[in-house]
FIDO-203834 format. One record per residue: chain; residue in three letters; z, x, y of N, C-alpha, C, O in turn. Coordinates in steps of 0.02 Angstrom, whole numbers, plus 50000, padded with zeros to 5 digits. Last residue first. Layout:
// residues N
   chain   resn     n.Z     n.X     n.Y    ca.Z    ca.X    ca.Y     c.Z     c.X     c.Y     o.Z     o.X     o.Y
       A    ala       Z       X       Y       Z       X       Y       Z       X       Y       Z       X       Y
...
//
This chain:
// residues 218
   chain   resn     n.Z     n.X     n.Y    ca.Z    ca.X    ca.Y     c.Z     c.X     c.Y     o.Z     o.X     o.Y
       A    unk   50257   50301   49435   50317   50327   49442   50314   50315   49340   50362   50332   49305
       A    unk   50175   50369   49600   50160   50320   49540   50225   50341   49510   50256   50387   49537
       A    unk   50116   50368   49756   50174   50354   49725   50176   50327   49659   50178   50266   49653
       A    unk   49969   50422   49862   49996   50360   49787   50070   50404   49776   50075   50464   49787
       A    unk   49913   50384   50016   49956   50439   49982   49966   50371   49920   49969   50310   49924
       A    unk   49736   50346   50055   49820   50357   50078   49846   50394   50027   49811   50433   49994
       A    unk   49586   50326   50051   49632   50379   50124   49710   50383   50124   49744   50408   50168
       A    unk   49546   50278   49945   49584   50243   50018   49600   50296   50067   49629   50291   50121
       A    unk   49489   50390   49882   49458   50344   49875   49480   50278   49944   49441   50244   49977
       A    unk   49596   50464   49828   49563   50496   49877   49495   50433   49921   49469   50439   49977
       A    unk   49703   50368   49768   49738   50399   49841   49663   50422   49871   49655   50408   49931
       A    unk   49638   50333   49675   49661   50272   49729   49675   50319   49785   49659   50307   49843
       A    unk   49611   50441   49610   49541   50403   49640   49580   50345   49695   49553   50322   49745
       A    unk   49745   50468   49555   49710   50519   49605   49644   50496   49657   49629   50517   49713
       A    unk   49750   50374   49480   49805   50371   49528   49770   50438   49582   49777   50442   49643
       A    unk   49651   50374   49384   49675   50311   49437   49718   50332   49489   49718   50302   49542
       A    unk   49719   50504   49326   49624   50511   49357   49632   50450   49401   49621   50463   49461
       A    unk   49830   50445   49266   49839   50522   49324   49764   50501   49357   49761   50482   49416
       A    unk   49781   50362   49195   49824   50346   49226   49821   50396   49274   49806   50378   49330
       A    unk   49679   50453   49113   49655   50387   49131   49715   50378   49191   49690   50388   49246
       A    unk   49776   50515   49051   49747   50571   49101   49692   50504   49136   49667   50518   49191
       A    unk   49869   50450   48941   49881   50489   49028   49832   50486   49063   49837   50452   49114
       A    unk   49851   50403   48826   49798   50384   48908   49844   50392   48981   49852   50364   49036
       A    unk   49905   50399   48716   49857   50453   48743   49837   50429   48816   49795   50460   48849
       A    unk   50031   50434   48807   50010   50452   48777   49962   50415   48741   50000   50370   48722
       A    unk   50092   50309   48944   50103   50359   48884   50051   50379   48852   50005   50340   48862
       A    unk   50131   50196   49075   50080   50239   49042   50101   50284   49000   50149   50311   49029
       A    unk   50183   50110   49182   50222   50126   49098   50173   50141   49066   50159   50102   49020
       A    unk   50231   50086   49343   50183   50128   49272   50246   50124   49242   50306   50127   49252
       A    unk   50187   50076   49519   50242   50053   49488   50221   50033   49391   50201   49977   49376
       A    unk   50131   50145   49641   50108   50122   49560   50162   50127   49516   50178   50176   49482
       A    unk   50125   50114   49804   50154   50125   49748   50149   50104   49685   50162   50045   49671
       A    unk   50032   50179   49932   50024   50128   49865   50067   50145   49810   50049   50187   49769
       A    unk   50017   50202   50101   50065   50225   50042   50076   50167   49970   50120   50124   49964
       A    unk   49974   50129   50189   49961   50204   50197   50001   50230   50120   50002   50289   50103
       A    unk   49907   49958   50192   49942   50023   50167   49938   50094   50161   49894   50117   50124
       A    unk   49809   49863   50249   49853   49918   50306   49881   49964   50276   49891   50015   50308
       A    unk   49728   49777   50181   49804   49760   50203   49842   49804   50237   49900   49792   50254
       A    unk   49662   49888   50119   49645   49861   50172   49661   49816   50193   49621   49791   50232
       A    unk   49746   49950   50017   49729   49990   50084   49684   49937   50124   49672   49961   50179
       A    unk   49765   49825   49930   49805   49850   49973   49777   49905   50010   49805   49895   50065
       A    unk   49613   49816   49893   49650   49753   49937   49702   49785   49976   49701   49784   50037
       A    unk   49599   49956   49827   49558   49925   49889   49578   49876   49956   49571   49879   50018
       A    unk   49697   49940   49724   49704   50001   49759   49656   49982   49823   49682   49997   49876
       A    unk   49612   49834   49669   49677   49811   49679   49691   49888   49729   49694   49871   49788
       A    unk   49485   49861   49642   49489   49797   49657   49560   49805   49703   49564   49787   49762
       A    unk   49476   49970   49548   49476   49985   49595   49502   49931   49655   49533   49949   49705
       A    unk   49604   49962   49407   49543   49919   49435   49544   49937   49501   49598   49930   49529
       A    unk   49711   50011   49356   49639   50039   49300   49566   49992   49328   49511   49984   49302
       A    unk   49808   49971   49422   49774   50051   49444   49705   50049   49406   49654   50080   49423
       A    unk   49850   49864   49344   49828   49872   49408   49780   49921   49421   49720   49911   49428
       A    unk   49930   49931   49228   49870   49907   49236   49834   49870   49290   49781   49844   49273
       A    unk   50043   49970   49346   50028   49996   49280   49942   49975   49280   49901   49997   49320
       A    unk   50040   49870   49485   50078   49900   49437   50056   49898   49383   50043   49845   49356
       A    unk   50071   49901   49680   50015   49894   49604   50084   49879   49536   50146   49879   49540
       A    unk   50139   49888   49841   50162   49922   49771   50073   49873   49731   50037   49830   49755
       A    unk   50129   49977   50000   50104   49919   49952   50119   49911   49880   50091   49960   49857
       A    unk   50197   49997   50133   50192   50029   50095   50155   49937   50046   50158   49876   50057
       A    unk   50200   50112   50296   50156   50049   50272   50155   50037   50188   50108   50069   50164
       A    unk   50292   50233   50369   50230   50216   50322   50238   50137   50312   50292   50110   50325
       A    unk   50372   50270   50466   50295   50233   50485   50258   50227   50427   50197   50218   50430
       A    unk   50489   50258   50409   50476   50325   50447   50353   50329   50441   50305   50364   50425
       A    unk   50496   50160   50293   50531   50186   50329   50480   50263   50335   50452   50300   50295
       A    unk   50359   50007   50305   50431   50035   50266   50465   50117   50318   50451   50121   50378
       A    unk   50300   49860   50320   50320   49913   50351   50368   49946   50334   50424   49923   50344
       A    unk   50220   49793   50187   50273   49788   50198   50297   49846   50240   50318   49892   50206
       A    unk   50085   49686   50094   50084   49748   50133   50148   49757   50170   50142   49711   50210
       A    unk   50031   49616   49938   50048   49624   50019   50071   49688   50029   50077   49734   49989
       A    unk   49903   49549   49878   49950   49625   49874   49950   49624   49946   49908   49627   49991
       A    unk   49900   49398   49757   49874   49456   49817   49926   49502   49815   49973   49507   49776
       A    unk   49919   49338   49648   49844   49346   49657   49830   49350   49754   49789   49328   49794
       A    unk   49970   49370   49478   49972   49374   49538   49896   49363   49558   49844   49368   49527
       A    unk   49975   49268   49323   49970   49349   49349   49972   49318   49433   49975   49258   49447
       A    unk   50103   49270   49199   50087   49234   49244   50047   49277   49308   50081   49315   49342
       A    unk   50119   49373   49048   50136   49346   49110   50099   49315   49148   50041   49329   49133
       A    unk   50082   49417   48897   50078   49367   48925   50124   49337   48993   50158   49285   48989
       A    unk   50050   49547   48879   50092   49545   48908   50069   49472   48949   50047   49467   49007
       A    unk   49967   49551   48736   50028   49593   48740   50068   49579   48791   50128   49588   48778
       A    unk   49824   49537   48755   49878   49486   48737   49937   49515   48736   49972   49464   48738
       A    unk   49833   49598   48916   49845   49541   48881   49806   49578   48806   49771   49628   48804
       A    unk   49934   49641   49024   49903   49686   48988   49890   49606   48926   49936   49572   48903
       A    unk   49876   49565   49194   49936   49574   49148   49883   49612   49100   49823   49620   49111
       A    unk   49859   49590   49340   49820   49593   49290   49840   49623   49214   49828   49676   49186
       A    unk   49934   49591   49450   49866   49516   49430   49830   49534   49385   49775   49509   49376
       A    unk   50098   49555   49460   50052   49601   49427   49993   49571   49417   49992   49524   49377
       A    unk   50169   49521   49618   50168   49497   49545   50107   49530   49524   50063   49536   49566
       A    unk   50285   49567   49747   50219   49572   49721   50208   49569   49651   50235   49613   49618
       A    unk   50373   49570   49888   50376   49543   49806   50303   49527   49802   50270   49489   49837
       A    unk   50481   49636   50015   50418   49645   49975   50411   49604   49908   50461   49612   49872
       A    unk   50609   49630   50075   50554   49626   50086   50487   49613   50081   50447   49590   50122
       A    unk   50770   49608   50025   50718   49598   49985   50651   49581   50044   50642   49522   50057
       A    unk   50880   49716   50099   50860   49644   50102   50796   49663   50065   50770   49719   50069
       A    unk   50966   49813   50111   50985   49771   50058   50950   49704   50063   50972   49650   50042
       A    unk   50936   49906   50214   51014   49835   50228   51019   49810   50151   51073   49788   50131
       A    unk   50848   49962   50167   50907   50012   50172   50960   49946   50216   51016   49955   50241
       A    unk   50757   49852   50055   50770   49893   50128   50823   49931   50117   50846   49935   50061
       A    unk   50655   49845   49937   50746   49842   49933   50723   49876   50001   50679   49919   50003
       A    unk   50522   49776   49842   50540   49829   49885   50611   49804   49910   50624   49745   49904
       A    unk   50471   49727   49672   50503   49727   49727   50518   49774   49783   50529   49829   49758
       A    unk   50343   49659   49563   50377   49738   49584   50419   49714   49653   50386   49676   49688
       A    unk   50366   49572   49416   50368   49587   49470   50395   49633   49508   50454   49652   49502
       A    unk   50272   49487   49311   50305   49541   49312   50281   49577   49387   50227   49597   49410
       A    unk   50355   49294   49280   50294   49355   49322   50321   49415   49327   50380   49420   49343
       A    unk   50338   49175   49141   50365   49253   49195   50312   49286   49225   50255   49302   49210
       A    unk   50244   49029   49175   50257   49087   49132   50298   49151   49190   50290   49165   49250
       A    unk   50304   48896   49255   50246   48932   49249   50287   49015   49197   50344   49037   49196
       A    unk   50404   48807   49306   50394   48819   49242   50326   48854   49219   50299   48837   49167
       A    unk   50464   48845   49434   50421   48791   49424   50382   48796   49384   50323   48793   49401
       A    unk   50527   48973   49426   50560   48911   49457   50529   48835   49423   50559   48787   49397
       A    unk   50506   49101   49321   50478   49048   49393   50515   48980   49370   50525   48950   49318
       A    unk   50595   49265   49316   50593   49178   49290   50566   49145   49365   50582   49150   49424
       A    unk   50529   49419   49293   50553   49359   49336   50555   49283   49306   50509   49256   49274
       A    unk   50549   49576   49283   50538   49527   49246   50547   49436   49280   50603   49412   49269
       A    unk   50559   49676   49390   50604   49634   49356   50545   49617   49312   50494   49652   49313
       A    unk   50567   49838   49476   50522   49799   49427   50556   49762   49385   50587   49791   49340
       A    unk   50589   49917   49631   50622   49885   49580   50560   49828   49532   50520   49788   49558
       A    unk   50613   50035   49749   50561   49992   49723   50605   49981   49676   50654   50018   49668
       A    unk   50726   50045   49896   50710   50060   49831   50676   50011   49806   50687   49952   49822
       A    unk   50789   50132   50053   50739   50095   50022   50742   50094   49938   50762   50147   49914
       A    unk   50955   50185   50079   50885   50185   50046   50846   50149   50009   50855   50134   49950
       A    unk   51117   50172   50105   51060   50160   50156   51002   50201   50122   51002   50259   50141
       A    unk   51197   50169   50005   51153   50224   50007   51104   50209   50080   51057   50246   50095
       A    unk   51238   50012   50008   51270   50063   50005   51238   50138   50031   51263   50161   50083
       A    unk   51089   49960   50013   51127   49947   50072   51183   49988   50081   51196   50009   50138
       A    unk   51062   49977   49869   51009   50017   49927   51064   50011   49995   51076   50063   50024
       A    unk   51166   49935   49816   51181   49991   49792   51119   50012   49860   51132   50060   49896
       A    unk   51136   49788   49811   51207   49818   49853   51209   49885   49870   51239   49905   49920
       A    unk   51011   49777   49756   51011   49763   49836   51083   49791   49868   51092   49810   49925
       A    unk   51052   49800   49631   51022   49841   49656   51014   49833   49745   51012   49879   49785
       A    unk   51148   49688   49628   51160   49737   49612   51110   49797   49641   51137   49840   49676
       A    unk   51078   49557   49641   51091   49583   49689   51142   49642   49688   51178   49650   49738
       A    unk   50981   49577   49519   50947   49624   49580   50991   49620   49629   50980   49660   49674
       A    unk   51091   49518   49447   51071   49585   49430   51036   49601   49486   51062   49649   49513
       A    unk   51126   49383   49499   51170   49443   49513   51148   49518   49479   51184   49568   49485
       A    unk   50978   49309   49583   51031   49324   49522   51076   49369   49525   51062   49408   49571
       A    unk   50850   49298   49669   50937   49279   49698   50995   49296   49646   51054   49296   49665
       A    unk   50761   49312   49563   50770   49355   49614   50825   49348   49658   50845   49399   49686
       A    unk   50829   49310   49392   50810   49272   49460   50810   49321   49505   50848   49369   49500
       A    unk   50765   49378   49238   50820   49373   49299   50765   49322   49352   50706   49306   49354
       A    unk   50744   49358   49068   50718   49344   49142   50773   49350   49174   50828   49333   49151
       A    unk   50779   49369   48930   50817   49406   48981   50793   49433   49025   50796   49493   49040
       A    unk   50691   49307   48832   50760   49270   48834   50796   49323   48887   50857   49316   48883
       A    unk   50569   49346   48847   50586   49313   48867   50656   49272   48859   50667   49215   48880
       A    unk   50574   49457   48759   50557   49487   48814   50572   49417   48856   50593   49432   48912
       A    unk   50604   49443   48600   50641   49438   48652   50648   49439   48707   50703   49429   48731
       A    unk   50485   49519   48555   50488   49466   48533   50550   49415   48575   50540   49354   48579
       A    unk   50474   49676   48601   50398   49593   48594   50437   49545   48550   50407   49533   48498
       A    unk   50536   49707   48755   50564   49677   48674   50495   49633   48665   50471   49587   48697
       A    unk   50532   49821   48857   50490   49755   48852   50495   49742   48795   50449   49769   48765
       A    unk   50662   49834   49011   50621   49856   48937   50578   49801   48918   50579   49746   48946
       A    unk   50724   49773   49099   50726   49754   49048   50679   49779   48988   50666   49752   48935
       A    unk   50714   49870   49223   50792   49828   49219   50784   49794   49124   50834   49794   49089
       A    unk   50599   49938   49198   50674   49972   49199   50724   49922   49179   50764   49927   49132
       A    unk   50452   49905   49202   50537   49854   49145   50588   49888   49155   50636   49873   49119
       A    unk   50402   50028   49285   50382   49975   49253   50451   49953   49210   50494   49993   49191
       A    unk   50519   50126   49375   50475   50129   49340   50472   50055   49313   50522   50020   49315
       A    unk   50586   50158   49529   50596   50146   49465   50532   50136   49414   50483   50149   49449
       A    unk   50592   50254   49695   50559   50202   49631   50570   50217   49553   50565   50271   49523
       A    unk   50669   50252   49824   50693   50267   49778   50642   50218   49720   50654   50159   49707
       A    unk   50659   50337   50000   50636   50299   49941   50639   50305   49882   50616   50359   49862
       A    unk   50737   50428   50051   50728   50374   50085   50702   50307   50043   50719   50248   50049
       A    unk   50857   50553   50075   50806   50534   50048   50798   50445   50070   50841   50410   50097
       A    unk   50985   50615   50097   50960   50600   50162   50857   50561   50135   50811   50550   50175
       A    unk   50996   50747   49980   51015   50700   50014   50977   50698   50070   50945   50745   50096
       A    unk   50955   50752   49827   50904   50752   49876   50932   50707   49926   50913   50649   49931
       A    unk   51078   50770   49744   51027   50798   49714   50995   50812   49795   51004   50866   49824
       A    unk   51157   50634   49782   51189   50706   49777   51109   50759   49785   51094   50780   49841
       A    unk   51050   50544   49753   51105   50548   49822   51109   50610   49832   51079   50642   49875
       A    unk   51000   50540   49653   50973   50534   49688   51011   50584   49759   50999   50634   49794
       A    unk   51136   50486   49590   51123   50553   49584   51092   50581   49619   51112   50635   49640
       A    unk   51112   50345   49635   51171   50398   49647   51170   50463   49634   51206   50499   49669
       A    unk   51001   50316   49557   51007   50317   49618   51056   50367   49667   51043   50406   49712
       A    unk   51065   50339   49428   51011   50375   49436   51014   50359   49531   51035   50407   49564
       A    unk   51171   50229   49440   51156   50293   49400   51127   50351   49438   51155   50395   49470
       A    unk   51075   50132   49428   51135   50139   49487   51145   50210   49491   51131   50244   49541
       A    unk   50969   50133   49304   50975   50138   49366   51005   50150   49443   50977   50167   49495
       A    unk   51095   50112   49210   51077   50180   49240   51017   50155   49288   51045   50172   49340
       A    unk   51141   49995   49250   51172   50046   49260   51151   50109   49264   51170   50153   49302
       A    unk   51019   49906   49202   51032   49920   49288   51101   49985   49322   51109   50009   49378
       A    unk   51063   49937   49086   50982   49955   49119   50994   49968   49172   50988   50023   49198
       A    unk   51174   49838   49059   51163   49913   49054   51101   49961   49085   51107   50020   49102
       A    unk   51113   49751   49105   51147   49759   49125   51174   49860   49114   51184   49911   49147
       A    unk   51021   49707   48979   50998   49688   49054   51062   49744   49109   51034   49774   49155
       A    unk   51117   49699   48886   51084   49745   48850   51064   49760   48966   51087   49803   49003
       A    unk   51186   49591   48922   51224   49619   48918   51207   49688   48913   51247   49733   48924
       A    unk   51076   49476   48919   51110   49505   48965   51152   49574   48978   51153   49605   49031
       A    unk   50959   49536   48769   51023   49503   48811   51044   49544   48853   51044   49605   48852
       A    unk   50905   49647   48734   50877   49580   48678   50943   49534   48710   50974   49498   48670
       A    unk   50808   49766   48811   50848   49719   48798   50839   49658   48766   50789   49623   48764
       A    unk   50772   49906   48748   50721   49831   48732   50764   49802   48738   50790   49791   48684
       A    unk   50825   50016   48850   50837   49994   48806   50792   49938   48833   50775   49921   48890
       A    unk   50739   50157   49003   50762   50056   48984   50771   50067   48896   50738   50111   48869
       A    unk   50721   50281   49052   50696   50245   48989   50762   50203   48953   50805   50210   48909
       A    unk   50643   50340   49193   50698   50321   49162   50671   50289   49084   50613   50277   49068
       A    unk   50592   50429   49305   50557   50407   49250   50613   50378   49211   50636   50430   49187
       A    unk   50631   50417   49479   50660   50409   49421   50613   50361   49352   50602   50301   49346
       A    unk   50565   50467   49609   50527   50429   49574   50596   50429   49504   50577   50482   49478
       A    unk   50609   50482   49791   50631   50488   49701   50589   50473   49673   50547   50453   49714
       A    unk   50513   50542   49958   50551   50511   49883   50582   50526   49828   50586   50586   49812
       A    unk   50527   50531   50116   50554   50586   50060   50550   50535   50005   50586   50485   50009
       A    unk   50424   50561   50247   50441   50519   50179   50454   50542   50122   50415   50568   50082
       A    unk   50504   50688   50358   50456   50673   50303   50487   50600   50291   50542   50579   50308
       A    unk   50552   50655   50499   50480   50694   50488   50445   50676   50422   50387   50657   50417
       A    unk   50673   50656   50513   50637   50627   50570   50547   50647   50551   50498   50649   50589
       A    unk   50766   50712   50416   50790   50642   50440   50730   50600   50483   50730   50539   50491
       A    unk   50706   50818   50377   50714   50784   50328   50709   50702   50356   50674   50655   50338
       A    unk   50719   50951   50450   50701   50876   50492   50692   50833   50440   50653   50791   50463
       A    unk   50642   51090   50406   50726   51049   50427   50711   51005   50454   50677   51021   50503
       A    unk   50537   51097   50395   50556   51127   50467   50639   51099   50469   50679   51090   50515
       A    unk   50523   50989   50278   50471   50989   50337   50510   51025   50384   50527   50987   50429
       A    unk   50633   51008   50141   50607   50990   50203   50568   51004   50245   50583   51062   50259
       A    unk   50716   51013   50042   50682   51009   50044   50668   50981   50081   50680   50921   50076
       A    unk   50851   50992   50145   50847   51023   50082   50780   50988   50068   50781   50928   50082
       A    unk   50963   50963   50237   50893   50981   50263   50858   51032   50197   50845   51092   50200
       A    unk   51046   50795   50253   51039   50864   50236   50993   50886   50249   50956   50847   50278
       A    unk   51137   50655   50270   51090   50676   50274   51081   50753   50303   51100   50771   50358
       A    unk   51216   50548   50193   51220   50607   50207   51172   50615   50200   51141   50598   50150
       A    unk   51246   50393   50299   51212   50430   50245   51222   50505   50254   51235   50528   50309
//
């Protein structure tokens, strides 16, 4: 990796801080693979720039549907598998870059239960660590299959990290479980807009002062 001393703790980028990205990106409503695919390009994209921009960085988060946008009427004809060749696109590209990266699919279950919208953590080998399903879908609007825990995943340079996502945050319940699963670092993996920023910003400030840890919302 190239690793630099650009924005940094004393120069020591490599041994001191948790450096992140957050890339706000903005996914097409894929209505097919082909649409799916493009998504994940600029994500690649954006990672890579990452690169150049803030080298020697460590964590890279994407935002809520990156890979698929949310089509209300098509949202289920372009589920990925978590073994599929779109996340193992993103798993090539963390192992390339040696950097962690959060990732939000859409998921097909196996055992015919509704999609689960799911946040992922990517090691710097490219191995899938983390998978955490949303337990508190936006309903009726986001009929998914909801989750019903928040794990906790040792991530790089001693943090502890946990991901949420979007409507998560708007319940103390869930910012609680994961800090007391060990997480020093809650990532809020968002697709908040206008008007209810400042609801989203006010959650994301009460989780961090409220646990004692650091939020990552993206």
């Amino acid at each position: 990796m190239n690793v630099g001393d650009m924005y940094t703790v004393g120069g020591k980028l490599e041994v001191e801080s948790l450096s992140v990205v957050c890339a706000q990106l903005a996914p097409m409503s894929a209505q097919n693979m082909d649409d799916v695919d493009k998504n994940v390009d600029q994500i690649l994209d954006y990672m890579d720039k990452a690169s150049g921009g803030f080298p020697g960085y460590d964590l890279f988060v994407s935002s809520e549907c990156a890979l698929q946008g949310f089509h209300p009427a098509k949202w289920t004809e372009v589920l990925v598998d978590l073994d599929g060749p779109e996340i193992q696109r993103l798993r090539d590209k963390c192992k390339e870059l040696e950097v962690w990266g959060v990732f939000n699919p859409l998921v097909r279950q196996k055992d015919g239960r509704a999609p689960a919208n799911t946040a992922i953590i990517v090691n710097d080998k490219g191995e899938i660590v983390h998978e955490y399903v949303k337990m508190n879908p936006w309903i009726p609007g986001e009929p998914t299959y909801p989750g019903s825990k928040c794990p906790v995943v040792p991530g790089p340079k001693g943090s502890k990290l946990a991901t949420i996502i979007c409507f998560d945050g708007d319940f103390p319940e869930a910012w609680r479980e994961a800090a007391s699963n060990g997480a020093n670092v809650i990532i809020r993996v968002s697709h908040y807009m206008g008007p209810i920023e400042f609801g989203w910003r006010l959650g994301n400030l009460a989780g961090a002062y409220f646990n004692r840890c650091y939020v990552v919302a993206c």
